[in-house]
Structure formats: structure tokens, C-alpha cells
C-alpha angles and dihedrals in degrees: 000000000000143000146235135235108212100195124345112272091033144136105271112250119199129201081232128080102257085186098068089041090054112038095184134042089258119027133182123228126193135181094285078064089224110135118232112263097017114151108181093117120245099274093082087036085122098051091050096046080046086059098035091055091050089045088048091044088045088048108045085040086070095043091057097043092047084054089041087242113175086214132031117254094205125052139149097247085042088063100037084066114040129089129236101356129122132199119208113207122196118204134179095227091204087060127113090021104309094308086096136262128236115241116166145350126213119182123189133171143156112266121192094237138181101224132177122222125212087289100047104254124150121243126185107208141146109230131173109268129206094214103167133024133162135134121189116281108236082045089058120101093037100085104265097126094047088050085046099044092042087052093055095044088060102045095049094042082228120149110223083239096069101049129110126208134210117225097317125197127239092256083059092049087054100038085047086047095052090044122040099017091247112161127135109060129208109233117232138176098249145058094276125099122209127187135218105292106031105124102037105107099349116198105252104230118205109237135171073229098062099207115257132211116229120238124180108231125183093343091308129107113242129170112219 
């Protein structure tokens, strides 16, 4: 199984009949790699897994090659083996002639993270992070990634504000800053970015980690 790339930039085209994958316009797929939706029955479960976790490689491929990554952030076997993380995949489904065409990726999952609030102080907390987003360049613009990231919202019953996001790119920033109004960020000491109004009635998440609160003691940092 494999796939083909018409002309750089666009939309990506597999040997494979995306339409049958991806039943909707917008599917979820999880770490059993079945997307949502999906009703081929569980005899021919292998070969889809098999084509999720290419279109997943292909695509994460191009994320990480549009933010000059070294490393991809999606994959198959990523996914096959994270918890409770999703990844929403967008499709023109009139694309590659009517077998369906490939437009955008958007992962998201809940990350135990230290995070500081306006006054420095350390939570640890377990948001929802947006950790990988593309759509295909000559597909931006057009409103795939606001269909996309709507979608997602929705699905997750997550507000924008309460999102962190994992190394974003300037064309996030800008896409975050359009859209949701999200603006001031809040600087932290890791990778993450978090905007204005993040931690103002926070969500509690259930975790097996129950979130802790930092407290300096005796010169040592502790989490109570």
C-alpha cells in the first residue's frame, strides 16, 4: 500500500480508496486505528489499521516537513500506542478521482503538564492539547482547518481557551488569533503555549495522576 503525491503542495492522493476508509468528511481515529464510522465489518480490521497507520505516516510526514521538524510528530505506530489521544482526519471526498483525497490532520490529546499561571506559579494539570495540525498548502485559506478545528472542538466538548498547544507554528498562532480571539499568552518553561483565560474555571479532569499544586519547602520544590 502506498500513495502518490500529484504536484507538491497538493492534496495527497492513495492507491487506496480513502472514501471507503472515511466514511465522513471528517473522521476520528483512535489507537485501535479504526476510523470512526467505519462499516467494513471486522474480517478486513488488519488491512484497514494497515491504511490508517500510512495515511497517518504520509501525513505526519507533511506536518513535520511544512514546521521544518526533524521528526514527525504523527505516525501509525505513534498512535497505536498513545492514550487517550484522537486524530481527525478531513478528506474531499471528489478527490483522486472519486476514491477520495487526503486534506488535513488535526491530533489532540490530554498531557499531564507543569504549567505557570499569570503569577508564576507552577500546576500540574492534564489539559487537552492540540499536538499536530496541517492541511495541505494549496487547501489552506479555504476553510479546511476551521471546519476541521470546529469539528474537533465539538467532539471533544473542549473551549479554544483551554487548549494547549504544542509548539505551534506561527501560521497557528495566526490561525488561533483569527479565530478564537486568542491573543495574550501565558510564558512557560516548556514547549507548550497557553493563551489569556486558561486557567479561569478550568475544567477538573478526572486522572489516575490527580493534579498537584507546587510549593517550595525548605528550599526544594514538592507538589502537594
Amino acid at each position: 500500500m502506498g500513495y502518490k503525491k500529484r504536484i507538491p503542495a497538493a492534496m495527497v492522493d492513495f492507491n487506496f480508496n480513502i472514501n471507503l476508509l472515511f466514511p465522513q468528511e471528517i473522521s476520528s481515529v483512535r489507537n485501535d486505528l479504526i476510523p470512526s464510522g467505519f462499516q467494513g465489518g471486522s474480517g478486513n480490521a488488519a488491512v484497514v489499521r494497515r491504511q490508517v497507520a500510512t495515511v497517518l505516516d504520509v501525513l505526519g510526514e507533511q506536518s513535520a516537513r511544512a514546521q521544518g521538524l526533524k521528526n514527525p510528530i504523527t505516525s501509525g505506530n505513534k498512535m497505536l500506542n498513545a492514550e487517550d489521544q484522537a486524530a481527525y482526519i478531513l478528506v474531499d471526498r471528489f478527490g483522486n478521482n472519486g476514491m477520495g483525497s487526503v486534506v488535513g490532520l488535526l491530533k489532540v490529546g490530554r498531557k499531564k503538564l507543569f504549567l505557570l499561571d499569570e503569577v508564576g506559579k507552577h500546576n500540574e494539570m492534564v489539559p487537552q492539547c492540540v499536538l499536530d495540525f496541517y492541511v495541505v498548502e494549496n487547501r489552506q485559506r479555504s476553510g479546511c482547518g476551521k471546519r476541521l478545528f470546529e469539528f474537533m472542538l465539538r467532539s471533544e466538548a473542549v473551549d479554544p481557551r483551554y487548549l494547549a498547544v504544542d509548539r505551534p507554528s506561527p501560521k497557528l498562532i495566526a490561525f488561533l488569533q483569527k479565530h478564537y480571539g486568542l491573543v495574550r499568552t501565558i510564558p512557560q518553561i516548556n514547549n507548550y503555549v497557553i493563551f489569556s483565560g486558561f486557567f479561569k474555571n478550568q475544567p477538573q479532569v478526572e486522572s489516575p495522576l490527580a493534579p498537584k499544586k507546587a510549593r517550595i519547602y525548605m528550599g526544594k520544590l514538592q507538589f502537594v
